[in-house]
PDB file of N, CA, C and O in Angstrom:
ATOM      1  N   UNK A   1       1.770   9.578 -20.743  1.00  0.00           N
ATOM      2  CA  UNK A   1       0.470   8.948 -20.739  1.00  0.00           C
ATOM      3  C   UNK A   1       0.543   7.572 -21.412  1.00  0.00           C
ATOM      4  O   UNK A   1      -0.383   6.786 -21.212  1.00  0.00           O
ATOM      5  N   UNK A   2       1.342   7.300 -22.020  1.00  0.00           N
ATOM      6  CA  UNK A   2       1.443   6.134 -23.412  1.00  0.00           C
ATOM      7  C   UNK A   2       1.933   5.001 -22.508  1.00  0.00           C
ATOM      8  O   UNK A   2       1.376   3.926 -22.730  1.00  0.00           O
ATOM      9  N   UNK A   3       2.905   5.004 -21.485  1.00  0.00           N
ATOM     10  CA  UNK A   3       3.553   4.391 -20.558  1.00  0.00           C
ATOM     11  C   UNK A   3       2.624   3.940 -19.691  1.00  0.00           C
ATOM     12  O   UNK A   3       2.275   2.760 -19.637  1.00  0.00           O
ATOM     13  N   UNK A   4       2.083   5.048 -18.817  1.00  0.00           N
ATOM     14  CA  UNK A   4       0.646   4.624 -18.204  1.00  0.00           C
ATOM     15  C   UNK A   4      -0.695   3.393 -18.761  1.00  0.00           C
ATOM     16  O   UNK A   4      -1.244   2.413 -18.256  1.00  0.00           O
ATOM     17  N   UNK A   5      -0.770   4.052 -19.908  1.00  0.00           N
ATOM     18  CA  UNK A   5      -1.676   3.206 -20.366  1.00  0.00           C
ATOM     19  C   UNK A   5      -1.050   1.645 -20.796  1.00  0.00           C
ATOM     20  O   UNK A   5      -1.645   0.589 -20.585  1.00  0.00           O
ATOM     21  N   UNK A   6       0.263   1.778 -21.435  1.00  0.00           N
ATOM     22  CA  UNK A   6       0.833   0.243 -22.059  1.00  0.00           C
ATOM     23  C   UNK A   6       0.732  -0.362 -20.614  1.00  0.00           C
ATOM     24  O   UNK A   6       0.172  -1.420 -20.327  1.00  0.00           O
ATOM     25  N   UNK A   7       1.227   0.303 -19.951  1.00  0.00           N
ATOM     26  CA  UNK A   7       1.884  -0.623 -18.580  1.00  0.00           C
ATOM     27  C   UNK A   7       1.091  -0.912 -17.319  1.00  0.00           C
ATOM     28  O   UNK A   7       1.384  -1.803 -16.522  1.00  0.00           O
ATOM     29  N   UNK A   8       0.177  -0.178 -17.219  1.00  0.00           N
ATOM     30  CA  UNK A   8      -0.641   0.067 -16.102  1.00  0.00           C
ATOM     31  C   UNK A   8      -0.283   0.858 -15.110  1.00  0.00           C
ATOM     32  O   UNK A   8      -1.106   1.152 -14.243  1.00  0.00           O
ATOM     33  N   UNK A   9       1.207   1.402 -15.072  1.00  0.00           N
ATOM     34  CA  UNK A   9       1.778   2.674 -13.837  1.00  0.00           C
ATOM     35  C   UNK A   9       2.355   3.625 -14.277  1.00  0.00           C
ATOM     36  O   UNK A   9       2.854   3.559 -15.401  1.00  0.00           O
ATOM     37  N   UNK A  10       2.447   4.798 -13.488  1.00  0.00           N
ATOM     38  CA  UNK A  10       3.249   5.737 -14.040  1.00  0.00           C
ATOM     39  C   UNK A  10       4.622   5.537 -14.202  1.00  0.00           C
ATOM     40  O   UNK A  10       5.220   4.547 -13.782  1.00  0.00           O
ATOM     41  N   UNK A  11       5.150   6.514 -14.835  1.00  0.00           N
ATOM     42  CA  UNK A  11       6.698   6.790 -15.517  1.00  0.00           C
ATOM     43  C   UNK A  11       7.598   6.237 -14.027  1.00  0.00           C
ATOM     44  O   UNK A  11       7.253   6.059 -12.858  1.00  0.00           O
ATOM     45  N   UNK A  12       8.985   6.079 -14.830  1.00  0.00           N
ATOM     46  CA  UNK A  12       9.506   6.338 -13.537  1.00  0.00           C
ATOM     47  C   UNK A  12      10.040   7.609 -13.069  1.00  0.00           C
ATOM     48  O   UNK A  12       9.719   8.578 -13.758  1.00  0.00           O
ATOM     49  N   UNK A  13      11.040   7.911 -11.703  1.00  0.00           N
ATOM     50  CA  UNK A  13      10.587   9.446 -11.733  1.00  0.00           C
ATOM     51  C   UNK A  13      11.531   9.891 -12.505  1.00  0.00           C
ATOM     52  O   UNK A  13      11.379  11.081 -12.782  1.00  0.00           O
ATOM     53  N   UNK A  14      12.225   9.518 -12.851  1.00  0.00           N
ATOM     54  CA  UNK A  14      13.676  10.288 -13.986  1.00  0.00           C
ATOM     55  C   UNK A  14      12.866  10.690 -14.774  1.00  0.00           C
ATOM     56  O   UNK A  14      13.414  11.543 -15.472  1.00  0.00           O
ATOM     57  N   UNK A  15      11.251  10.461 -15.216  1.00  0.00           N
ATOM     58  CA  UNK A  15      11.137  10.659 -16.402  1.00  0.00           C
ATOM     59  C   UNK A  15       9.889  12.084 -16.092  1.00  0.00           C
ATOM     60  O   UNK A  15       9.409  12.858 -16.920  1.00  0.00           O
ATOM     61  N   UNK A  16       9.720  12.028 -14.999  1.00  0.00           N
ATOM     62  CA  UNK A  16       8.643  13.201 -14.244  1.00  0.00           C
ATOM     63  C   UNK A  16       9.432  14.400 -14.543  1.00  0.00           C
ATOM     64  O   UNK A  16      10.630  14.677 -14.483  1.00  0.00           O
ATOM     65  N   UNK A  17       8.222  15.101 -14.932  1.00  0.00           N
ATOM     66  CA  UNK A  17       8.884  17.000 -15.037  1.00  0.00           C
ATOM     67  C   UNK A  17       9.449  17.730 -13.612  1.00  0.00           C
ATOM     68  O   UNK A  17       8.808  17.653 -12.564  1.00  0.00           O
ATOM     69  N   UNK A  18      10.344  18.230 -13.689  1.00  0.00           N
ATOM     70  CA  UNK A  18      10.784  18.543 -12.684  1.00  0.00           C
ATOM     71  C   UNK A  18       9.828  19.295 -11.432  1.00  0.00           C
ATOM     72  O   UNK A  18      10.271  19.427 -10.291  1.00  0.00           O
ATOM     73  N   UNK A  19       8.377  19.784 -11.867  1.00  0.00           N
ATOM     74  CA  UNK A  19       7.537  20.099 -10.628  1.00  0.00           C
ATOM     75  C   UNK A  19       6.650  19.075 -10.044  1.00  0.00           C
ATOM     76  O   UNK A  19       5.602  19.274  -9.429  1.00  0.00           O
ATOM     77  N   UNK A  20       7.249  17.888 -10.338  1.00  0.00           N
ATOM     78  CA  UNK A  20       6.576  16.612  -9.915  1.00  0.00           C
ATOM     79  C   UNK A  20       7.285  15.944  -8.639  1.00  0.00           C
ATOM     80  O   UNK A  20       7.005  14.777  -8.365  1.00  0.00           O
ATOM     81  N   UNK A  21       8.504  16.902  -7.593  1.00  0.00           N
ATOM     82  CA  UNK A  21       9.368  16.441  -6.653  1.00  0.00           C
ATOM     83  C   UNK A  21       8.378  15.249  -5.346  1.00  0.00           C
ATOM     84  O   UNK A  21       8.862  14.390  -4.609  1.00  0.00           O
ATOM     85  N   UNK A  22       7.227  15.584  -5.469  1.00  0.00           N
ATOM     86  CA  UNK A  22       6.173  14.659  -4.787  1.00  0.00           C
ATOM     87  C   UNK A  22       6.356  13.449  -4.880  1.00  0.00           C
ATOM     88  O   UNK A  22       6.958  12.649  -4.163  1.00  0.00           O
ATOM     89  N   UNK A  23       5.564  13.309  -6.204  1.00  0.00           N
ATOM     90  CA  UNK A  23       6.106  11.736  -6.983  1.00  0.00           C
ATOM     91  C   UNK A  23       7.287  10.902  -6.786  1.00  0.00           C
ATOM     92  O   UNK A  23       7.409   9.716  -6.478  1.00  0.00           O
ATOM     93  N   UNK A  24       8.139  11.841  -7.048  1.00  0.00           N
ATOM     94  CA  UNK A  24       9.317  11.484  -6.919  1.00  0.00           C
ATOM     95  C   UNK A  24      10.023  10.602  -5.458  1.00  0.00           C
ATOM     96  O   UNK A  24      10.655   9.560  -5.285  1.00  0.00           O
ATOM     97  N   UNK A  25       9.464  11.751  -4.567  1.00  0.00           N
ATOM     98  CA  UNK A  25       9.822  11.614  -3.086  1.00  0.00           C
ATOM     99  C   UNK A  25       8.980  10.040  -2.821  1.00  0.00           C
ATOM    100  O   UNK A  25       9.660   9.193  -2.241  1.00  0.00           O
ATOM    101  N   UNK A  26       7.617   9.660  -3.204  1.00  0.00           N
ATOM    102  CA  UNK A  26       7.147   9.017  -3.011  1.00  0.00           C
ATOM    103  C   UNK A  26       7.077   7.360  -3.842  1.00  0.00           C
ATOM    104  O   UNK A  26       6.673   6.321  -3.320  1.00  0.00           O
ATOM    105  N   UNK A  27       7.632   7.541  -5.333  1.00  0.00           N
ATOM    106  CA  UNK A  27       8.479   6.506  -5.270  1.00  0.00           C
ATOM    107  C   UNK A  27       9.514   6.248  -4.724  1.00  0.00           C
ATOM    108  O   UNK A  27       9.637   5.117  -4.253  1.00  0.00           O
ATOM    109  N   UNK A  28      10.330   6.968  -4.634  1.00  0.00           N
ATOM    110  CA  UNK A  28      11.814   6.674  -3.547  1.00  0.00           C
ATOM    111  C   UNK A  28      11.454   5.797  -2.501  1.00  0.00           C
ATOM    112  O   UNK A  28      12.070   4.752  -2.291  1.00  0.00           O
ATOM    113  N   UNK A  29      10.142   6.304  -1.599  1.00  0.00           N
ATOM    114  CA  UNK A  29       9.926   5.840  -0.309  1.00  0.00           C
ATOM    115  C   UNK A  29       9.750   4.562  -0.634  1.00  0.00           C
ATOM    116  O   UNK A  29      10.524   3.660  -0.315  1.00  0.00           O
ATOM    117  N   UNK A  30       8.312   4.378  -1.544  1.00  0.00           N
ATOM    118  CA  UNK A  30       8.085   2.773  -1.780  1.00  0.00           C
ATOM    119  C   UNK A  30       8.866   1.691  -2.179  1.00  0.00           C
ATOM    120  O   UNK A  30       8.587   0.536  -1.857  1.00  0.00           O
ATOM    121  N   UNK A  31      10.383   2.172  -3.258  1.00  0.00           N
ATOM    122  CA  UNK A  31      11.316   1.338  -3.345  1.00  0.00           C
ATOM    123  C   UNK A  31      11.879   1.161  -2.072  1.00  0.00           C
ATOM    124  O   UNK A  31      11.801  -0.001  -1.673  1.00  0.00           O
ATOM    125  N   UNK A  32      12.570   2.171  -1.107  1.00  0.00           N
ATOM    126  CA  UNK A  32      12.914   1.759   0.251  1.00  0.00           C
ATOM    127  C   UNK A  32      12.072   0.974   0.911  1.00  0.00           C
ATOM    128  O   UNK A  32      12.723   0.070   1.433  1.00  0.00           O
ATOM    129  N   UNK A  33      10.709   0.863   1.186  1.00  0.00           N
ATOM    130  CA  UNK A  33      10.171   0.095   1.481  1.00  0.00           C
ATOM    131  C   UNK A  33       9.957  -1.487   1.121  1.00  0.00           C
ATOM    132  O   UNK A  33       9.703  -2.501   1.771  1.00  0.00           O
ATOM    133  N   UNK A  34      10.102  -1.290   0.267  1.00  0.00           N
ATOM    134  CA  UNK A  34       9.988  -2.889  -0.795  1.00  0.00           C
ATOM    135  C   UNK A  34      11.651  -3.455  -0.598  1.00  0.00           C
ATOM    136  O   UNK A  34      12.005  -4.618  -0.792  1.00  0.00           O
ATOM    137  N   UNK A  35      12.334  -2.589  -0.269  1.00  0.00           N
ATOM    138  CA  UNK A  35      14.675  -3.485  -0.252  1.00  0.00           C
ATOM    139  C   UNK A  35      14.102  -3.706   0.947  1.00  0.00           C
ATOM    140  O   UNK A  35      14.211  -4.894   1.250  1.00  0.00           O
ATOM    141  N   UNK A  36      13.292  -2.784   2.110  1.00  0.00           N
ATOM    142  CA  UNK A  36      13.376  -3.001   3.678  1.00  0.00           C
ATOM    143  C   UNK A  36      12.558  -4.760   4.003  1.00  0.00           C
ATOM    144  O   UNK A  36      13.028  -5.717   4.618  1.00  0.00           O
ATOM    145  N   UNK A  37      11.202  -4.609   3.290  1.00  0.00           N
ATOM    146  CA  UNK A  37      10.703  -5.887   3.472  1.00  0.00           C
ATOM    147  C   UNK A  37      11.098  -7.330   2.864  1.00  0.00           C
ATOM    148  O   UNK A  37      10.696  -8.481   3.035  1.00  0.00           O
ATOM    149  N   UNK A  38      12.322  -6.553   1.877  1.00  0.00           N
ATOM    150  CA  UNK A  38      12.951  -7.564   1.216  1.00  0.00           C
ATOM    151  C   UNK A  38      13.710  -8.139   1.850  1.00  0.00           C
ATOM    152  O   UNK A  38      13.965  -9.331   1.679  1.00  0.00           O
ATOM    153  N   UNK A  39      14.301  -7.310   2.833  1.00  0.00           N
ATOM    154  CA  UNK A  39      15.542  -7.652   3.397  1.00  0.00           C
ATOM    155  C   UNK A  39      14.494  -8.303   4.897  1.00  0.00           C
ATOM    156  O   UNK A  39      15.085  -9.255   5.405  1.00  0.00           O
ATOM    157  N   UNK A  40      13.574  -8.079   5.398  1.00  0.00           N
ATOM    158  CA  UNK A  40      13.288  -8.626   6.566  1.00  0.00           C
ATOM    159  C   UNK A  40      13.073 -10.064   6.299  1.00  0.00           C
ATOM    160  O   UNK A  40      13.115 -10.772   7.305  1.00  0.00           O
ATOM    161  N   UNK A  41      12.834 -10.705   5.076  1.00  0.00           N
ATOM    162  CA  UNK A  41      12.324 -11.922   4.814  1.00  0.00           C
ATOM    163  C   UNK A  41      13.314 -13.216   5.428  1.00  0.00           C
ATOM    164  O   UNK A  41      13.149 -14.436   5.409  1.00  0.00           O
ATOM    165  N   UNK A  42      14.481 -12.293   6.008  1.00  0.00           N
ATOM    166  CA  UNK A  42      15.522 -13.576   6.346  1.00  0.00           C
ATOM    167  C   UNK A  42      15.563 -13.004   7.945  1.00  0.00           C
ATOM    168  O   UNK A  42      15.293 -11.917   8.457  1.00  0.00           O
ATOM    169  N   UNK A  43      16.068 -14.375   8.486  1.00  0.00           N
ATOM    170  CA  UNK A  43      16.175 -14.462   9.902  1.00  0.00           C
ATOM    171  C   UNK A  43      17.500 -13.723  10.267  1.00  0.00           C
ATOM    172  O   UNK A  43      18.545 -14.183   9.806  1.00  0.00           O
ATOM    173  N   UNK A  44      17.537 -12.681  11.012  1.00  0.00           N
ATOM    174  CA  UNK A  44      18.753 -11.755  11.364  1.00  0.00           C
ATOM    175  C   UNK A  44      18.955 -11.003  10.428  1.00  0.00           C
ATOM    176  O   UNK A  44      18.289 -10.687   9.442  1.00  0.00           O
ATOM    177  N   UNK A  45      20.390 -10.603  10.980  1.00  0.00           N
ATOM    178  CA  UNK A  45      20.705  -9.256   9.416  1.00  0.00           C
ATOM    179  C   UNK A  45      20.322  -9.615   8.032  1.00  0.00           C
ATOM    180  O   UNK A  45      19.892 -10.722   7.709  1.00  0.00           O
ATOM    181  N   UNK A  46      20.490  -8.698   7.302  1.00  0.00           N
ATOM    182  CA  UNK A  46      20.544  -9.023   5.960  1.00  0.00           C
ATOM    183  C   UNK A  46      22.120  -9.444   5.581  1.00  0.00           C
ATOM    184  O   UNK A  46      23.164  -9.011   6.069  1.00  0.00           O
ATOM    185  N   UNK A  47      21.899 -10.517   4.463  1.00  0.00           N
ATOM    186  CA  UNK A  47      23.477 -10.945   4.128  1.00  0.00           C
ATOM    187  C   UNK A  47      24.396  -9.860   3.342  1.00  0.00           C
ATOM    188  O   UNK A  47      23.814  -8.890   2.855  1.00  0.00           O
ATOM    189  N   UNK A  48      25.677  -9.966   3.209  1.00  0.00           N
ATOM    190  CA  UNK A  48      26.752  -8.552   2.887  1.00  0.00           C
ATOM    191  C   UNK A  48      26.218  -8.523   1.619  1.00  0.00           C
ATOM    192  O   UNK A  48      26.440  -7.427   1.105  1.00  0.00           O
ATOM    193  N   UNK A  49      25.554  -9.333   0.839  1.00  0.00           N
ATOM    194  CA  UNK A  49      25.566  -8.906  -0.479  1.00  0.00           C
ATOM    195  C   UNK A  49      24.133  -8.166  -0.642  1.00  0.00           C
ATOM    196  O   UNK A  49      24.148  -7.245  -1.459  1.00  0.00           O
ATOM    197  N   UNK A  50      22.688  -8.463   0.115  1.00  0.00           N
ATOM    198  CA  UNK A  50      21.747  -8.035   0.303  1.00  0.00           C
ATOM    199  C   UNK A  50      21.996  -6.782   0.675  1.00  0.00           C
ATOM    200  O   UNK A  50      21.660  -5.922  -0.139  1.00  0.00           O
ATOM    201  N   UNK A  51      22.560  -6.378   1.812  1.00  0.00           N
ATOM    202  CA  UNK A  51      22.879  -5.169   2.606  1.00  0.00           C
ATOM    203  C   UNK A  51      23.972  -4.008   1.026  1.00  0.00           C
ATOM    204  O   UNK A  51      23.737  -2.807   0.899  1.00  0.00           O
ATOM    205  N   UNK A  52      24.590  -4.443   0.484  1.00  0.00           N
ATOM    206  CA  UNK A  52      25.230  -4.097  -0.336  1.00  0.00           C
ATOM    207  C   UNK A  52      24.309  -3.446  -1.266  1.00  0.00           C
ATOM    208  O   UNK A  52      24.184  -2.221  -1.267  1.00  0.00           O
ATOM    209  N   UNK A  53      23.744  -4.109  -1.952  1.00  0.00           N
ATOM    210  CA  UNK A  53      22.696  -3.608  -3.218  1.00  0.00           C
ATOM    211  C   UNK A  53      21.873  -3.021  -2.357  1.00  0.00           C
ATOM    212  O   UNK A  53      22.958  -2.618  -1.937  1.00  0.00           O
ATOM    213  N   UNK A  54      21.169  -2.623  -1.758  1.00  0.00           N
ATOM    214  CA  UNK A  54      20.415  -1.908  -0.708  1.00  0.00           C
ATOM    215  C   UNK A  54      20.956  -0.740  -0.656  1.00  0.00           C
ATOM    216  O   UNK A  54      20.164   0.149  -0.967  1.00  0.00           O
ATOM    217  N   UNK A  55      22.387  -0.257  -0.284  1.00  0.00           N
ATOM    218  CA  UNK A  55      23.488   0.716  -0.296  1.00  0.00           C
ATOM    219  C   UNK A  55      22.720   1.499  -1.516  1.00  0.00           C
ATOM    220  O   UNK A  55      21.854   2.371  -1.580  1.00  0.00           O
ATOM    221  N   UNK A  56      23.619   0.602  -2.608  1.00  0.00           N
ATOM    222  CA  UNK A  56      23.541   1.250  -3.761  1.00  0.00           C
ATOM    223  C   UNK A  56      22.148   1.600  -4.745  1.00  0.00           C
ATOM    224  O   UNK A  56      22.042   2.389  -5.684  1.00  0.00           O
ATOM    225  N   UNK A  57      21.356   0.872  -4.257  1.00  0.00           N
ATOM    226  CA  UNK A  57      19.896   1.456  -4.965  1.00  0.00           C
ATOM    227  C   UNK A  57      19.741   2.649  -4.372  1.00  0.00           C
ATOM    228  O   UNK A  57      19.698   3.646  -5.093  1.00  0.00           O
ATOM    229  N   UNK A  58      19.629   2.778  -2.959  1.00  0.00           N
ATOM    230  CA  UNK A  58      19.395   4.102  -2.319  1.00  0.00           C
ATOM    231  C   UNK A  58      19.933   4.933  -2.131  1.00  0.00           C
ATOM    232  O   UNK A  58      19.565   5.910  -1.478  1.00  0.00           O
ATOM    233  N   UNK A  59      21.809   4.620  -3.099  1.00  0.00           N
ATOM    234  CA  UNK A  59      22.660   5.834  -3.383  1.00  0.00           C
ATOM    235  C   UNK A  59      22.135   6.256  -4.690  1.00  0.00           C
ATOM    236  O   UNK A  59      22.442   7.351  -5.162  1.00  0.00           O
ATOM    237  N   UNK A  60      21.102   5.167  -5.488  1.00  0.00           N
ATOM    238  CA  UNK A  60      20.908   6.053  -6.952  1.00  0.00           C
ATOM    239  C   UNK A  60      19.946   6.550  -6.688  1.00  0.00           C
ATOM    240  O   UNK A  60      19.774   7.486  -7.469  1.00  0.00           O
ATOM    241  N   UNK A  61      18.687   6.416  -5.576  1.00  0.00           N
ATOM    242  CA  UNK A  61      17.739   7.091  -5.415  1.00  0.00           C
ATOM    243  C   UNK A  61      18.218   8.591  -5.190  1.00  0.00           C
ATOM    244  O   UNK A  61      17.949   9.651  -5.755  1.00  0.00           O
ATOM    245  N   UNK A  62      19.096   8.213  -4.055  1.00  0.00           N
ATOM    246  CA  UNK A  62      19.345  10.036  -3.218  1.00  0.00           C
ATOM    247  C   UNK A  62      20.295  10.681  -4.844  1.00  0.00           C
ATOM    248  O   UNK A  62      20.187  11.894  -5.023  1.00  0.00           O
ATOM    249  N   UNK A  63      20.892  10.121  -5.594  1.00  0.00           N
ATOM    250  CA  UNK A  63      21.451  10.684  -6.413  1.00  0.00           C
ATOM    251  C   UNK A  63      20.694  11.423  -7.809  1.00  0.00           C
ATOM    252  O   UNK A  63      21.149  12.375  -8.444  1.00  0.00           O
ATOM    253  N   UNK A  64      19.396  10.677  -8.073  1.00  0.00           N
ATOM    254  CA  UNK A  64      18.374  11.478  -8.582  1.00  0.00           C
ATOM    255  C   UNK A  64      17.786  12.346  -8.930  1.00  0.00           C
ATOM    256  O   UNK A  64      16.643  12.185  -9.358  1.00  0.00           O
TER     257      UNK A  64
END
């Protein structure tokens, strides 16, 4: 609650009780969403290093 209130959002989910898999699922999505529109902002692919960190955020998500 202390987080909420300092910050204006909830925890992140590492920090959710484990019957909170909702939350969880649903930040995951919105970070994928936010690398995806990140990455559309350029004309064609994303560059190897864009495409790279993209990899790996969403290997620490699924690793979670």
């Amino acid at each position: 609650m202390t987080d909420e209130v300092a910050y204006g959002r909830p925890p992140p989910p590492w920090c959710l009780p484990p019957q909170a898999p909702a939350e969880a699922d649903n930040f995951r999505s919105t970070v994928i969403v936010a690398i995806e529109a990140a990455a559309r902002t350029h004309q064609g692919e994303p560059s190897p290093t864009m495409a790279e960190m993209a990899r790996k955020i969403t290997g620490a998500l699924d690793a979670a």
